[in-house]
C-alpha positions in Angstrom: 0.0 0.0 0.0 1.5 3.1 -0.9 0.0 6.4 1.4 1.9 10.0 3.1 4.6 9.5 5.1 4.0 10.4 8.8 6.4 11.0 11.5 6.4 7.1 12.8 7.8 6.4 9.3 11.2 8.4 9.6 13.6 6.1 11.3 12.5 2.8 9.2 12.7 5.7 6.0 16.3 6.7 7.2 17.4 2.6 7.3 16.5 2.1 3.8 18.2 5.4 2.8 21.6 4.3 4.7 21.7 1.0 2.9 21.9 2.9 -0.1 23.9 5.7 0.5 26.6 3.7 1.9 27.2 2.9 -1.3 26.4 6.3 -3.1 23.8 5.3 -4.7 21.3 7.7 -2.9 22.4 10.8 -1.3 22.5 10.1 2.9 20.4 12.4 4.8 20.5 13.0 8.3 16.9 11.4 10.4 16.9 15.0 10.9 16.1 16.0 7.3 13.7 13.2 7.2 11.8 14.5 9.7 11.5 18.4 8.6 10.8 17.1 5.3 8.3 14.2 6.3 5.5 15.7 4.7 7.2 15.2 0.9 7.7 10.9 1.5 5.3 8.2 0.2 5.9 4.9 1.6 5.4 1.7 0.6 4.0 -0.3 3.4 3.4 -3.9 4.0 2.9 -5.5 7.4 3.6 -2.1 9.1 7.4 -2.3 7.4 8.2 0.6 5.3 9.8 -1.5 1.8 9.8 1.6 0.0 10.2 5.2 0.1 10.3 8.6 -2.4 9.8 12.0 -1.9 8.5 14.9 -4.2 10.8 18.3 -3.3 9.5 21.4 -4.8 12.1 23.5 -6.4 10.2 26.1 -7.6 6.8 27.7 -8.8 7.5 25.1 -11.7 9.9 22.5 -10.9 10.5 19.8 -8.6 11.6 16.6 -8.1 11.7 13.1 -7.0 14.7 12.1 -4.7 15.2 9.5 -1.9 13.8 6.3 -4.3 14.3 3.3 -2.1 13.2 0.0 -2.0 14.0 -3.0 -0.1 16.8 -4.9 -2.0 14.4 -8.2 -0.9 11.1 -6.5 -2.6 13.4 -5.3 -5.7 11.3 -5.9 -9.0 8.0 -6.0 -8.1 6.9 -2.4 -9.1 6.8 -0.4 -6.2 9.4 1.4 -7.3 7.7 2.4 -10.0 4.5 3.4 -7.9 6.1 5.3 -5.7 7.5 7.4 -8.6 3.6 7.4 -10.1 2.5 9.2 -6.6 5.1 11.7 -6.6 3.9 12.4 -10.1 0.0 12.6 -9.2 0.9 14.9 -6.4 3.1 17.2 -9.0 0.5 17.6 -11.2 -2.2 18.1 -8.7 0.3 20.7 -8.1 0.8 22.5 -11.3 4.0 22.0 -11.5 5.1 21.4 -14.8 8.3 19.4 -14.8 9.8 16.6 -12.5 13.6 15.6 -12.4 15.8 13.2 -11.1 19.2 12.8 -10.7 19.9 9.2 -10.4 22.1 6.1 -11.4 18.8 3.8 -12.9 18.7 5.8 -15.8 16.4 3.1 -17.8 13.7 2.8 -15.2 13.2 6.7 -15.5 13.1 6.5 -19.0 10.3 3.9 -19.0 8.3 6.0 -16.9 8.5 8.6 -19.7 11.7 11.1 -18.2 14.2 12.2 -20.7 17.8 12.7 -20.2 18.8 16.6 -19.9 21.8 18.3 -19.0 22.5 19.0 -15.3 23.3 22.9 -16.6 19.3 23.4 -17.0 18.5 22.7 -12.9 20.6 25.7 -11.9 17.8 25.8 -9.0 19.2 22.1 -8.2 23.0 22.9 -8.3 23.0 25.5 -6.5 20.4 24.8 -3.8 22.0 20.7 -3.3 24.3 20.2 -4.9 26.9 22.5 -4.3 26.8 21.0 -0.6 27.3 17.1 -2.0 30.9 15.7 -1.7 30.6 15.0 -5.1 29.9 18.6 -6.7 31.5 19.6 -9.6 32.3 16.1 -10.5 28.7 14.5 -10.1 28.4 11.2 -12.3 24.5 11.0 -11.9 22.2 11.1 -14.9 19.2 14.2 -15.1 16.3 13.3 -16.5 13.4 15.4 -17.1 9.8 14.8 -17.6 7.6 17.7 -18.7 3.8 17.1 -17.0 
């Protein structure tokens, strides 16, 4: 079941993230973060467990976009990832927001969701609100994609 985050879903959202940020495959973020910015996760629940996680950050009147994908590495491949992304998506465009990055590694499951890749160069809101604080600015390897709503 995927639903809002609430506050009793930080610390399992923060596990999932540090499985994947040890390897730098998701930025880490503090439990800290992931409790002032709570209200931007969907989980994916099952059996009270959080298996899954995304969040939609707003960038701008007209921008924003979806960070912190995490699944379970056990519940890998059976979609969720993919709904979580849809939700983040729903909410955008209930929104008005009219386009939705990501900056990621899984550069094919974006593009089967519809996002196209983009230079990093046209998210100066991005760069220079995130990115400029990551250990790996200027030299970021990650992949933009874009999708226009």
């Amino acid at each position: 079941m995927i639903r809002k985050a609430i506050l009793q879903d930080a610390r399992q959202i923060h596990k999932l993230l540090l499985v994947y940020a040890k390897d730098g495959l998701v930025l880490p973020r503090s439990l800290m973060d992931i409790f002032e910015a709570i209200r931007d996760f969907y989980v994916f629940v099952e059996e009270d467990q959080v298996i899954g996680a995304a969040a939609l950050n707003i960038c701008w009147e007209d921008l924003a976009e979806v960070r912190s994908l995490v699944v379970n590495e056990g519940h890998a491949g059976r979609g969720i990832g993919r709904h979580l992304v849809e939700a983040c998506l729903s909410e955008a465009r209930l929104l008005g927001i009219g386009r939705v990055f990501a900056l990621t590694y899984q550069q094919n499951f974006f593009e089967k969701l519809g996002f196209e890749v983009i230079d990093k160069s046209e998210l100066p809101q991005k760069i220079w609100g995130d990115c400029i604080k990551c250990a790996k600015f200027p030299e970021c390897d990650e992949i933009a994609l874009s999708l226009s709503l």
